[in-house]
PDB file of N, H, CA, C and O in Angstrom:
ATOM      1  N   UNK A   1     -23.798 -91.787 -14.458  1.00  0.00           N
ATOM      2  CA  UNK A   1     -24.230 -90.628 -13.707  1.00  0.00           C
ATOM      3  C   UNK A   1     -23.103 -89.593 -13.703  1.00  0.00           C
ATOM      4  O   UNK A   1     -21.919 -89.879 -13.523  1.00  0.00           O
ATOM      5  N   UNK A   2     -23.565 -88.409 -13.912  1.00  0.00           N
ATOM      6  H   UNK A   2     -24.526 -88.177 -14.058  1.00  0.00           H
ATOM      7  CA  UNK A   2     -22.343 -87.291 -14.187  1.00  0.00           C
ATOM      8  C   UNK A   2     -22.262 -86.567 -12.156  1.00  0.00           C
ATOM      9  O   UNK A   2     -23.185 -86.403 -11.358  1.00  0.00           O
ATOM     10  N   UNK A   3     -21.450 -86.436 -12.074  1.00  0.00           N
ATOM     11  H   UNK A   3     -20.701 -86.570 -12.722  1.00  0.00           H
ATOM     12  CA  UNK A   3     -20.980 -86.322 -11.083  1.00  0.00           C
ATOM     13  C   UNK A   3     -20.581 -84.453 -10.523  1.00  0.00           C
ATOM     14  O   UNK A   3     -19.481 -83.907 -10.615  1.00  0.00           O
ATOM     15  N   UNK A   4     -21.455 -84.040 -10.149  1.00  0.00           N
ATOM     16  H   UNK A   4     -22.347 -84.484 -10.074  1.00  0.00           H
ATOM     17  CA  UNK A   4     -21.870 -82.547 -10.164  1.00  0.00           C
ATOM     18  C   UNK A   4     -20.644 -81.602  -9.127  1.00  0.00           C
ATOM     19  O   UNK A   4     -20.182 -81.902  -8.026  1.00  0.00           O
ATOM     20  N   UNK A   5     -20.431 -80.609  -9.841  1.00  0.00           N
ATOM     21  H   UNK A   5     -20.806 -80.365 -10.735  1.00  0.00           H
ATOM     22  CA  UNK A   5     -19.494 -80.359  -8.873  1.00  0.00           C
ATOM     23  C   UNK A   5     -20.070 -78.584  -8.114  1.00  0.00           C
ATOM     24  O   UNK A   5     -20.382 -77.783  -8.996  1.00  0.00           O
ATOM     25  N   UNK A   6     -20.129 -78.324  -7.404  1.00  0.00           N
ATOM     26  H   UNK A   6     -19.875 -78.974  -6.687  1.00  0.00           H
ATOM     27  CA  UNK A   6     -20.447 -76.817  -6.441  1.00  0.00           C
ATOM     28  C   UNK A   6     -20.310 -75.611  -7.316  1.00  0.00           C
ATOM     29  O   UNK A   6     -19.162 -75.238  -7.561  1.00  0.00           O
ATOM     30  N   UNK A   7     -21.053 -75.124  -7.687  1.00  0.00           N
ATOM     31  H   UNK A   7     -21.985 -75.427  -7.488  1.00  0.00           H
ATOM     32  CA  UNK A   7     -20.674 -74.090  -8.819  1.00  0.00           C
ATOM     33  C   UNK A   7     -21.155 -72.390  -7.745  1.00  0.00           C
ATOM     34  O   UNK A   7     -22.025 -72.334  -6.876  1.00  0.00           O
ATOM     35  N   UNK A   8     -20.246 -71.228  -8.219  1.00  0.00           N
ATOM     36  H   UNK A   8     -19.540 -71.273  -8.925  1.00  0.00           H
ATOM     37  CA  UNK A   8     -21.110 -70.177  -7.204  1.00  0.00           C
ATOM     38  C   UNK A   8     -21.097 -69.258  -8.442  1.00  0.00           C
ATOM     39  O   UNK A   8     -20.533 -69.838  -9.370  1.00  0.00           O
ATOM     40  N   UNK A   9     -21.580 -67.857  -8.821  1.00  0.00           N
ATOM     41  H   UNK A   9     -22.037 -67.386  -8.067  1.00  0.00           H
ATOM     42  CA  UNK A   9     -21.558 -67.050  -9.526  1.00  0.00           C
ATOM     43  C   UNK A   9     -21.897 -65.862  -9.017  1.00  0.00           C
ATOM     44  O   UNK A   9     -23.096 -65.734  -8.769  1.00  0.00           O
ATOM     45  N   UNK A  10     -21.358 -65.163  -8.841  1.00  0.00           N
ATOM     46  H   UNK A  10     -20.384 -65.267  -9.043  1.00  0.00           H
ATOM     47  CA  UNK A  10     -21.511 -63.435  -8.404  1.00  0.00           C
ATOM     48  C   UNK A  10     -22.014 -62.583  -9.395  1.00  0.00           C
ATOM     49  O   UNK A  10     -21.425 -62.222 -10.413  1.00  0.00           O
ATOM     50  N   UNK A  11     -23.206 -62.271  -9.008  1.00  0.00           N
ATOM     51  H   UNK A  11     -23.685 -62.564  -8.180  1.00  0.00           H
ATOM     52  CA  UNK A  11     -23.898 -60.954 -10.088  1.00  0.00           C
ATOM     53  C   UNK A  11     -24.282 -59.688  -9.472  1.00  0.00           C
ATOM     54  O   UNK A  11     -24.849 -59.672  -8.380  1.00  0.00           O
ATOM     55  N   UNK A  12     -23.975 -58.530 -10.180  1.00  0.00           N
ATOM     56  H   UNK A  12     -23.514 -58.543 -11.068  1.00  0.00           H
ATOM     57  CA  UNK A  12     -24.191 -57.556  -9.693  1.00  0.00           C
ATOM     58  C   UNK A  12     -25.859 -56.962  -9.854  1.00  0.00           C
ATOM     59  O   UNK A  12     -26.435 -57.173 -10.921  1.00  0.00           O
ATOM     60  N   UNK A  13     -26.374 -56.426  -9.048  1.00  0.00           N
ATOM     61  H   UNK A  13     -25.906 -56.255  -8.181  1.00  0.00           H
ATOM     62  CA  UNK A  13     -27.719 -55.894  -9.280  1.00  0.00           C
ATOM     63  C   UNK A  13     -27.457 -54.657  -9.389  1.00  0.00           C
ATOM     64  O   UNK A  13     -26.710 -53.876  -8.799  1.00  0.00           O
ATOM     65  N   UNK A  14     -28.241 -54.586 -10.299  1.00  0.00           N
ATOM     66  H   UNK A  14     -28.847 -55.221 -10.778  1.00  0.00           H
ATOM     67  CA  UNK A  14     -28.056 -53.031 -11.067  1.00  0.00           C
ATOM     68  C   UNK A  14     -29.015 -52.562 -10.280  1.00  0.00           C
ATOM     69  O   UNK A  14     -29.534 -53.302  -9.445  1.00  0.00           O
ATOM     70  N   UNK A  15     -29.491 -50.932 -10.467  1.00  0.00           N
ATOM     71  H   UNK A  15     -29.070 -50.331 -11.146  1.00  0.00           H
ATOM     72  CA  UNK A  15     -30.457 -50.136 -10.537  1.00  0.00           C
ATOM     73  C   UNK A  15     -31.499 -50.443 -11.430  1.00  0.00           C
ATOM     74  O   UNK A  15     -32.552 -50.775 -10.885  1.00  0.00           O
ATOM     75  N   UNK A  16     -31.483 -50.414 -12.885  1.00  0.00           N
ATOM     76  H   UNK A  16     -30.628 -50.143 -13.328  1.00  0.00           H
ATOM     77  CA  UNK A  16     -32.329 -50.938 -13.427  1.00  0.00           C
ATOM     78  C   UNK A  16     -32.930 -52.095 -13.133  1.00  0.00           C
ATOM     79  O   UNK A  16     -34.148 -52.089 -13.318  1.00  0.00           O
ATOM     80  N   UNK A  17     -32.367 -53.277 -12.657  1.00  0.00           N
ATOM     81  H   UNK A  17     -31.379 -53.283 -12.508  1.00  0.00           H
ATOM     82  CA  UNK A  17     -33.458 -54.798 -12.225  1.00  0.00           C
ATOM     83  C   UNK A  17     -34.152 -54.602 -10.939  1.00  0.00           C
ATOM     84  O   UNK A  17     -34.679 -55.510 -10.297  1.00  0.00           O
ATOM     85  N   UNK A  18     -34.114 -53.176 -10.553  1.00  0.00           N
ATOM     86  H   UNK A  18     -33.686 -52.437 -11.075  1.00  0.00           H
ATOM     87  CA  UNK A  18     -35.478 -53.057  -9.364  1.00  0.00           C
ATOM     88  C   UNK A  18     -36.346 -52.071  -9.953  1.00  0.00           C
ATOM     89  O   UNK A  18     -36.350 -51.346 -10.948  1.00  0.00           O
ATOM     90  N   UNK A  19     -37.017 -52.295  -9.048  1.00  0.00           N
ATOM     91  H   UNK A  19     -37.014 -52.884  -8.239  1.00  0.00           H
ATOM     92  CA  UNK A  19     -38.695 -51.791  -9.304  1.00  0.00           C
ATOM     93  C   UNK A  19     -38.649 -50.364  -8.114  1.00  0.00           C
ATOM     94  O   UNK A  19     -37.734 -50.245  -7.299  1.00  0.00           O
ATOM     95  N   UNK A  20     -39.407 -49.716  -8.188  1.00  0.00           N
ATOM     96  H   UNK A  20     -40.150 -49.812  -8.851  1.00  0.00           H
ATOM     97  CA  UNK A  20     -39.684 -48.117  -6.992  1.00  0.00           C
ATOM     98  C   UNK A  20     -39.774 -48.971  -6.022  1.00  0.00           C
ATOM     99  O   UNK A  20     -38.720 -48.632  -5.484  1.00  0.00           O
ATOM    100  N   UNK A  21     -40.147 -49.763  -5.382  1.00  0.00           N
ATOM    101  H   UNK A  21     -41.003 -50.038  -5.818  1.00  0.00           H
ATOM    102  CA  UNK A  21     -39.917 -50.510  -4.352  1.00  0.00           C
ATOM    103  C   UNK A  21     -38.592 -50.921  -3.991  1.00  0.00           C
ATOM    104  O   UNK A  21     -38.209 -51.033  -2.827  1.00  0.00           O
ATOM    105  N   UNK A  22     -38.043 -51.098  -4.801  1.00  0.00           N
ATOM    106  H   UNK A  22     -38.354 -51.008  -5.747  1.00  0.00           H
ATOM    107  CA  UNK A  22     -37.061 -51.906  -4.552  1.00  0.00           C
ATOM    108  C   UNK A  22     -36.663 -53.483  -4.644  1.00  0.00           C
ATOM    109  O   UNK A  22     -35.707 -54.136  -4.224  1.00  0.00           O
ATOM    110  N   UNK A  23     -37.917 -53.816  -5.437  1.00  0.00           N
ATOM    111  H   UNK A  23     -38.694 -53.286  -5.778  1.00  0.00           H
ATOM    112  CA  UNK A  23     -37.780 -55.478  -5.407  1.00  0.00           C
ATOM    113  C   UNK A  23     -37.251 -55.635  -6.535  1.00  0.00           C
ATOM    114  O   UNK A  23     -37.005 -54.755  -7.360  1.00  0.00           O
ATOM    115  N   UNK A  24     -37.052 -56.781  -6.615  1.00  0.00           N
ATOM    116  H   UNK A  24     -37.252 -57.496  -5.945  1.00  0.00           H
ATOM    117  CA  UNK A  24     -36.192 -57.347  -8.727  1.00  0.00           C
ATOM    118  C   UNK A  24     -36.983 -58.076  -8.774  1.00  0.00           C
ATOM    119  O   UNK A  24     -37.591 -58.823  -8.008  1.00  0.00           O
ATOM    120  N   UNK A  25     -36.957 -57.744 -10.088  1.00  0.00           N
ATOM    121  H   UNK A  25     -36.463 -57.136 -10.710  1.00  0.00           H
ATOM    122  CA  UNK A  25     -37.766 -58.171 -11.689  1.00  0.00           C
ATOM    123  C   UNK A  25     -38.001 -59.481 -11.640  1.00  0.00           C
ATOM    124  O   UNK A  25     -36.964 -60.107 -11.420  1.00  0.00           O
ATOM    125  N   UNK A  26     -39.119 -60.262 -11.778  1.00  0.00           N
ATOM    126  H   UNK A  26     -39.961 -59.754 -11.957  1.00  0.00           H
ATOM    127  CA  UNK A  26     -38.974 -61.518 -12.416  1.00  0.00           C
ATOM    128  C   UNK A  26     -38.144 -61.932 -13.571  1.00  0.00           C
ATOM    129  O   UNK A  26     -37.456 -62.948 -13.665  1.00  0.00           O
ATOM    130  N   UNK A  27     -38.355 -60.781 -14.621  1.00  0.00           N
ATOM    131  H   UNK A  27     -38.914 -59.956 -14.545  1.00  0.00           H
ATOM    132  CA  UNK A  27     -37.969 -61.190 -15.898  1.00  0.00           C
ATOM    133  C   UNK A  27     -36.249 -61.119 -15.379  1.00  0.00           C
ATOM    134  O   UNK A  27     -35.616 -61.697 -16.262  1.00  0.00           O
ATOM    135  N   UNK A  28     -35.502 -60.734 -14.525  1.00  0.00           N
ATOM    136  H   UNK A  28     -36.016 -60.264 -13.807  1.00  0.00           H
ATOM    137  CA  UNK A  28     -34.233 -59.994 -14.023  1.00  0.00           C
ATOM    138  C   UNK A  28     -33.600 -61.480 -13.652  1.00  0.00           C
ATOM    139  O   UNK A  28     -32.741 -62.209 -14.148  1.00  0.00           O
ATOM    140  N   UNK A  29     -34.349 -61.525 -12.691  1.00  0.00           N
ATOM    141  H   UNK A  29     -35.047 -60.932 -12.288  1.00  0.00           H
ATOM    142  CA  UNK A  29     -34.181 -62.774 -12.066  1.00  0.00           C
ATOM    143  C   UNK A  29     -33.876 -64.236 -13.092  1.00  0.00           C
ATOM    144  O   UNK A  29     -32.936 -64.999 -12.866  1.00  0.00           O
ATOM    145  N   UNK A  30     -34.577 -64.371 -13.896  1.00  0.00           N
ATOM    146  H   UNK A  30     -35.340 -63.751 -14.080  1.00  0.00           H
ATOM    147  CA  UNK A  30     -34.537 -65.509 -14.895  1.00  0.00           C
ATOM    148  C   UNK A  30     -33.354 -65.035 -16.084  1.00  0.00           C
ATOM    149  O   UNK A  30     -33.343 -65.839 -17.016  1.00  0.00           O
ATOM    150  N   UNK A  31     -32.669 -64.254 -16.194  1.00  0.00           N
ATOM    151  H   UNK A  31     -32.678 -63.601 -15.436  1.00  0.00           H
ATOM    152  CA  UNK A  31     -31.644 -63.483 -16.770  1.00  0.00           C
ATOM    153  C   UNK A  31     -30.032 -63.922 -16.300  1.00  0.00           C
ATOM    154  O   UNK A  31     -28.982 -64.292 -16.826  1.00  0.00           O
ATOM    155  N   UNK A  32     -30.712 -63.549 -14.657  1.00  0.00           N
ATOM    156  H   UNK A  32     -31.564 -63.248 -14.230  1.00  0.00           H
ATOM    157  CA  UNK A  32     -29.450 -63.965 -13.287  1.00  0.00           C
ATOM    158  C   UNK A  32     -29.264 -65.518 -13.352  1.00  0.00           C
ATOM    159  O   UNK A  32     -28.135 -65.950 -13.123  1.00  0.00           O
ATOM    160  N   UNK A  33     -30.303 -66.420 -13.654  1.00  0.00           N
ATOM    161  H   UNK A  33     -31.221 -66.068 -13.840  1.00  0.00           H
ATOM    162  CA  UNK A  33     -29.996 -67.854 -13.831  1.00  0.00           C
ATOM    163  C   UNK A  33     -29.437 -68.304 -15.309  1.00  0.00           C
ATOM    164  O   UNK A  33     -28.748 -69.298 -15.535  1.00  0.00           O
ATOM    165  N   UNK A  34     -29.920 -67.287 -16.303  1.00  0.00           N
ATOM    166  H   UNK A  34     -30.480 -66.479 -16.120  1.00  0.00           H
ATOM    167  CA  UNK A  34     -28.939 -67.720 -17.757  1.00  0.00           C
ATOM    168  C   UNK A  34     -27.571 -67.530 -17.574  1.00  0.00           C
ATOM    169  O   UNK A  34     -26.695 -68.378 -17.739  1.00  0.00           O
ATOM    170  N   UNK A  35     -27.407 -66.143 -17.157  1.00  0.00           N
ATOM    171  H   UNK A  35     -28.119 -65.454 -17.023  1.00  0.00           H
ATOM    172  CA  UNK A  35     -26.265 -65.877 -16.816  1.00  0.00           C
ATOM    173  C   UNK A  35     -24.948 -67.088 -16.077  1.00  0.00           C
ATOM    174  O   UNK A  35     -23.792 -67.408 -16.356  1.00  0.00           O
ATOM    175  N   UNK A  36     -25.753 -67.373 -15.251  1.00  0.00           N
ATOM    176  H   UNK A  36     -26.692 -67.113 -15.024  1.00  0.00           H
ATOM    177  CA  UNK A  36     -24.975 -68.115 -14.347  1.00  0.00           C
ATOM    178  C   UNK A  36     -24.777 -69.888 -14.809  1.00  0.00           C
ATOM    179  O   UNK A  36     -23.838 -70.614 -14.482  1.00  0.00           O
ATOM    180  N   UNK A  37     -25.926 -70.239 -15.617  1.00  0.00           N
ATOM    181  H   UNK A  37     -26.689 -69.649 -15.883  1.00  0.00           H
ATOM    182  CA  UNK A  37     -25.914 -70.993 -16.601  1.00  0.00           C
ATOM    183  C   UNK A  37     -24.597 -71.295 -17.003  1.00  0.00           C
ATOM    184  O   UNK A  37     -23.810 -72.157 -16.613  1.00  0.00           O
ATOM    185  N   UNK A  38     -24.493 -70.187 -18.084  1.00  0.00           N
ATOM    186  H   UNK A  38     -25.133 -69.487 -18.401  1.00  0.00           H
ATOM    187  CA  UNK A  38     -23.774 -70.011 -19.036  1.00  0.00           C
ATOM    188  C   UNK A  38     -22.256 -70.227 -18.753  1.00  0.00           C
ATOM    189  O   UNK A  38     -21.476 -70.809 -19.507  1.00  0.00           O
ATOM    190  N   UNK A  39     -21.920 -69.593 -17.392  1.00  0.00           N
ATOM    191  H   UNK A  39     -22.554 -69.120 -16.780  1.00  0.00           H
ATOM    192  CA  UNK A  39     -20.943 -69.141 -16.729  1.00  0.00           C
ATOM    193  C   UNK A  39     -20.225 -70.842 -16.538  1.00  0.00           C
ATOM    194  O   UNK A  39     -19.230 -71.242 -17.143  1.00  0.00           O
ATOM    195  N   UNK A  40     -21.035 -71.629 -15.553  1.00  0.00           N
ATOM    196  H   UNK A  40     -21.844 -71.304 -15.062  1.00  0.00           H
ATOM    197  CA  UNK A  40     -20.644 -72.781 -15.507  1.00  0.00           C
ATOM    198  C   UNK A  40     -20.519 -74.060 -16.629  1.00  0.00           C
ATOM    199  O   UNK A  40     -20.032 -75.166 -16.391  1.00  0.00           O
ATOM    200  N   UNK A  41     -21.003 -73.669 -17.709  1.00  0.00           N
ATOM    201  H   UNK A  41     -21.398 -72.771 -17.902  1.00  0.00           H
ATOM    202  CA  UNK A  41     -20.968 -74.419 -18.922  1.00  0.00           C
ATOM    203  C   UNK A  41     -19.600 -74.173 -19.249  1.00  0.00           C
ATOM    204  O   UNK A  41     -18.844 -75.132 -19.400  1.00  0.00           O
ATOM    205  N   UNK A  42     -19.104 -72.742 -19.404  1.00  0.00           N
ATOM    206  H   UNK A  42     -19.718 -71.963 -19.282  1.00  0.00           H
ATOM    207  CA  UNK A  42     -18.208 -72.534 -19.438  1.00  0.00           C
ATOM    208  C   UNK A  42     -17.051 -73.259 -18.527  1.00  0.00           C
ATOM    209  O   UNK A  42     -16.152 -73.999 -18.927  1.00  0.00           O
ATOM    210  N   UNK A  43     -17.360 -72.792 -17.057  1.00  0.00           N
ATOM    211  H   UNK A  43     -18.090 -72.191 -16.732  1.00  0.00           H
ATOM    212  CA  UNK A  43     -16.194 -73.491 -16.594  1.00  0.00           C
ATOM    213  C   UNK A  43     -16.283 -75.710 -16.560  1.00  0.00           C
ATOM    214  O   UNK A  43     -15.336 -76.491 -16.472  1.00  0.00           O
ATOM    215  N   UNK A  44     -17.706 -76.002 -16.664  1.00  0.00           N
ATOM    216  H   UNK A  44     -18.475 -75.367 -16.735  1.00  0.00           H
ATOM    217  CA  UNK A  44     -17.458 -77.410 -16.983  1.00  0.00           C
ATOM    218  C   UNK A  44     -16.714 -77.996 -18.413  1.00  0.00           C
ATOM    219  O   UNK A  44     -16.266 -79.114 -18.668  1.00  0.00           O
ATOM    220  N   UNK A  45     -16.783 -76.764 -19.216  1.00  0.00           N
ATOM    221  H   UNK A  45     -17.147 -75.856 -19.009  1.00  0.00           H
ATOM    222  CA  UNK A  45     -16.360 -77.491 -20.861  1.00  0.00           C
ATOM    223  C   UNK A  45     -16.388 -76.605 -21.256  1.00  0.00           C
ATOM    224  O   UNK A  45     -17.443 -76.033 -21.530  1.00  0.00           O
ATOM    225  N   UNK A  46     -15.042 -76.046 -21.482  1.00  0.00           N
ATOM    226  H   UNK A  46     -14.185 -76.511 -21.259  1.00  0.00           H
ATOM    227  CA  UNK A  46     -13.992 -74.551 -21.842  1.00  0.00           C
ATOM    228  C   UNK A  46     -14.408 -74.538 -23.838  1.00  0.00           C
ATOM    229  O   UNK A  46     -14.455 -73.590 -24.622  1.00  0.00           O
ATOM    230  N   UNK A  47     -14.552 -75.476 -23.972  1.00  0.00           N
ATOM    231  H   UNK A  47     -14.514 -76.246 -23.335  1.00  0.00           H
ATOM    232  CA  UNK A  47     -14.658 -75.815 -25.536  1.00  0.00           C
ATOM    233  C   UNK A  47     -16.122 -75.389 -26.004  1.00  0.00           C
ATOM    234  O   UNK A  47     -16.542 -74.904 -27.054  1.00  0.00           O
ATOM    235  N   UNK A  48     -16.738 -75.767 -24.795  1.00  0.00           N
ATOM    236  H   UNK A  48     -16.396 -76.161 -23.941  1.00  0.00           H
ATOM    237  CA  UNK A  48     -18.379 -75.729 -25.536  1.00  0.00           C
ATOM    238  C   UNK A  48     -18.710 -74.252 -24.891  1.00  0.00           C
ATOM    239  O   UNK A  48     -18.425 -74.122 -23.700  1.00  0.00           O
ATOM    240  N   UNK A  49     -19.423 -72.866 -25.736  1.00  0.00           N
ATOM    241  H   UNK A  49     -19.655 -72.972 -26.703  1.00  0.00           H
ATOM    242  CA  UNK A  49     -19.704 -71.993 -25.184  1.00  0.00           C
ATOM    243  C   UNK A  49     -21.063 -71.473 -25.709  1.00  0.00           C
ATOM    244  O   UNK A  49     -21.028 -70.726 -26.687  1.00  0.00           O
ATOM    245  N   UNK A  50     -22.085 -71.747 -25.237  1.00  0.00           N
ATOM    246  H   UNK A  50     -22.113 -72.354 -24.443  1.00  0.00           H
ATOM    247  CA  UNK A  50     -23.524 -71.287 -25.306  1.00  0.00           C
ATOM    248  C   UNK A  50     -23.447 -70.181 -25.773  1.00  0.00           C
ATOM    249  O   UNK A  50     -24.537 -70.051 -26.330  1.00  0.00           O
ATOM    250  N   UNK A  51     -22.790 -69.119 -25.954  1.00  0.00           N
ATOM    251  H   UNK A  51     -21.905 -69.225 -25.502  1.00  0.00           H
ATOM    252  CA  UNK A  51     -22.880 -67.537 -26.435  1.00  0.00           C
ATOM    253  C   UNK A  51     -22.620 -67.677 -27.643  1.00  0.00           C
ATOM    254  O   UNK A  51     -23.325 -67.203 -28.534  1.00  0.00           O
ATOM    255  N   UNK A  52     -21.825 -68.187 -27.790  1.00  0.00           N
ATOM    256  H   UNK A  52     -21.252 -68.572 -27.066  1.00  0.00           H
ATOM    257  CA  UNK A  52     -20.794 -68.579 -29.727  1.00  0.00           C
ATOM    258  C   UNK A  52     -21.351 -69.235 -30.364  1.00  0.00           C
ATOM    259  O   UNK A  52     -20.956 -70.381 -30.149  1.00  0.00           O
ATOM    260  N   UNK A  53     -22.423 -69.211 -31.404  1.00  0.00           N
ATOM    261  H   UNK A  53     -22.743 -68.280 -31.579  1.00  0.00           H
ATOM    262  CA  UNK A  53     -22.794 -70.145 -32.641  1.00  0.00           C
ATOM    263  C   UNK A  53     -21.691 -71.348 -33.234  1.00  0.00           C
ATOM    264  O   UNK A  53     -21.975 -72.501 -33.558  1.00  0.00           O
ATOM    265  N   UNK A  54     -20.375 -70.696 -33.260  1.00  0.00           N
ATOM    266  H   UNK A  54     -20.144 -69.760 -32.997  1.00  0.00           H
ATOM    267  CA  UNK A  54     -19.538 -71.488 -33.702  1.00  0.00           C
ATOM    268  C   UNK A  54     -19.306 -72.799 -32.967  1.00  0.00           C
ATOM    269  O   UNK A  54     -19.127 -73.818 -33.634  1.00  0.00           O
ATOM    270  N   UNK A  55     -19.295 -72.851 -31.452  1.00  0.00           N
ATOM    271  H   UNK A  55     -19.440 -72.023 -30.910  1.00  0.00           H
ATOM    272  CA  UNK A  55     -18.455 -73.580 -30.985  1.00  0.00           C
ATOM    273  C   UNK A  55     -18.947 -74.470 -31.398  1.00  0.00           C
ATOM    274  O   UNK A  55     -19.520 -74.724 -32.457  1.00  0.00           O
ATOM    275  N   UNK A  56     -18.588 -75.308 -29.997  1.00  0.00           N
ATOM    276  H   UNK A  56     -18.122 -75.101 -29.137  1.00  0.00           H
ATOM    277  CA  UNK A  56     -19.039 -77.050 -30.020  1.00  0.00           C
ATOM    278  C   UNK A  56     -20.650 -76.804 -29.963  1.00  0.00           C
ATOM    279  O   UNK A  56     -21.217 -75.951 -29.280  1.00  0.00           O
ATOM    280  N   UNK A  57     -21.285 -77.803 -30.887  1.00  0.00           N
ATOM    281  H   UNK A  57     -20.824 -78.495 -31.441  1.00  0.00           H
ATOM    282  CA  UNK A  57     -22.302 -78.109 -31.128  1.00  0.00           C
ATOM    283  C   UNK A  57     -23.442 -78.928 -29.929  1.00  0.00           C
ATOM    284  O   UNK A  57     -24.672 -78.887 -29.921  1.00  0.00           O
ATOM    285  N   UNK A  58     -22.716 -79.482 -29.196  1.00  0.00           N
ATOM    286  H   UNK A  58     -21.717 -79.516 -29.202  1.00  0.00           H
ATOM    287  CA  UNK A  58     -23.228 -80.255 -28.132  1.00  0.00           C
ATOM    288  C   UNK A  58     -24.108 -79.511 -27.367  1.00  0.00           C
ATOM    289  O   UNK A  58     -24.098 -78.284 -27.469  1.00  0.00           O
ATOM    290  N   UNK A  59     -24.811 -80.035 -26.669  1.00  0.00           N
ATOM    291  H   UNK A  59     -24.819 -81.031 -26.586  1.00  0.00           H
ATOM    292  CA  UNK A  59     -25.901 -79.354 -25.364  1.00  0.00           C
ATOM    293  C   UNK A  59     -25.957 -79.984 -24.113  1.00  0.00           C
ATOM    294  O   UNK A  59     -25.481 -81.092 -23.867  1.00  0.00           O
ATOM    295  N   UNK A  60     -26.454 -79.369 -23.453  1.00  0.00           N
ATOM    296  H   UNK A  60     -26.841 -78.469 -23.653  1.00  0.00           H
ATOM    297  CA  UNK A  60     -26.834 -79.252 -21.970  1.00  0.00           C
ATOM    298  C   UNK A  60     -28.303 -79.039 -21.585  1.00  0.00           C
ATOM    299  O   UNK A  60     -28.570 -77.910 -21.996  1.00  0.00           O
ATOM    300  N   UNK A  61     -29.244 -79.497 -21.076  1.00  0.00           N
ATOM    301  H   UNK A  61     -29.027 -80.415 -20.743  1.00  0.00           H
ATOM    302  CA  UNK A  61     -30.767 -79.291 -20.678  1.00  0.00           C
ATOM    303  C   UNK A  61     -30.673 -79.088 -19.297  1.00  0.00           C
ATOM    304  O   UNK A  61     -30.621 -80.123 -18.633  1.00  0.00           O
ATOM    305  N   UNK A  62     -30.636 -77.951 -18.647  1.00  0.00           N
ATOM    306  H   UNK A  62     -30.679 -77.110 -19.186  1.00  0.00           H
ATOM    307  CA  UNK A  62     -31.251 -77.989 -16.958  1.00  0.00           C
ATOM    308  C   UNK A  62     -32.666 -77.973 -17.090  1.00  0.00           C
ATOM    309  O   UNK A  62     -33.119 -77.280 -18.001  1.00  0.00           O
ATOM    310  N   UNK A  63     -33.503 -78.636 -16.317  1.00  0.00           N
ATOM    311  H   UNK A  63     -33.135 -79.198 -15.577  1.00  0.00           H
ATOM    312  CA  UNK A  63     -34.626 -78.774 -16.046  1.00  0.00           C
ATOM    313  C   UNK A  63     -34.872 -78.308 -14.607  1.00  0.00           C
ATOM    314  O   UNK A  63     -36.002 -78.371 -14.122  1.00  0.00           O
TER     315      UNK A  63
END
């Protein structure tokens, strides 16, 4: 069992990810969770980086 550690990520909301209302985007929203994804992949395994074709080859599945 991998042993999970507290992850936080700060994103800024633009102007563009709201709507005349003022609400955010679905599609915005599911963007804000890649993002933040990504972010902690990073800080769990500095080697492996989801953005870079090159890196490490390995994966990760959140469900």
């Amino acid at each position: 069992m991998i042993a999970l550690m507290p992850y936080t990520h700060r994103e800024r909301v633009r102007f563009g990810d709201l709507d005349a209302m003022r609400h955010l985007n679905n599609v915005v929203f599911l963007r804000y969770f890649e993002t933040a994804r990504i972010g902690y992949l990073r800080e769990l395994s500095p080697a492996h980086d989801p953005a870079n074709p090159e890196a490490d080859r390995s994966g990760l599945i959140f469900a």
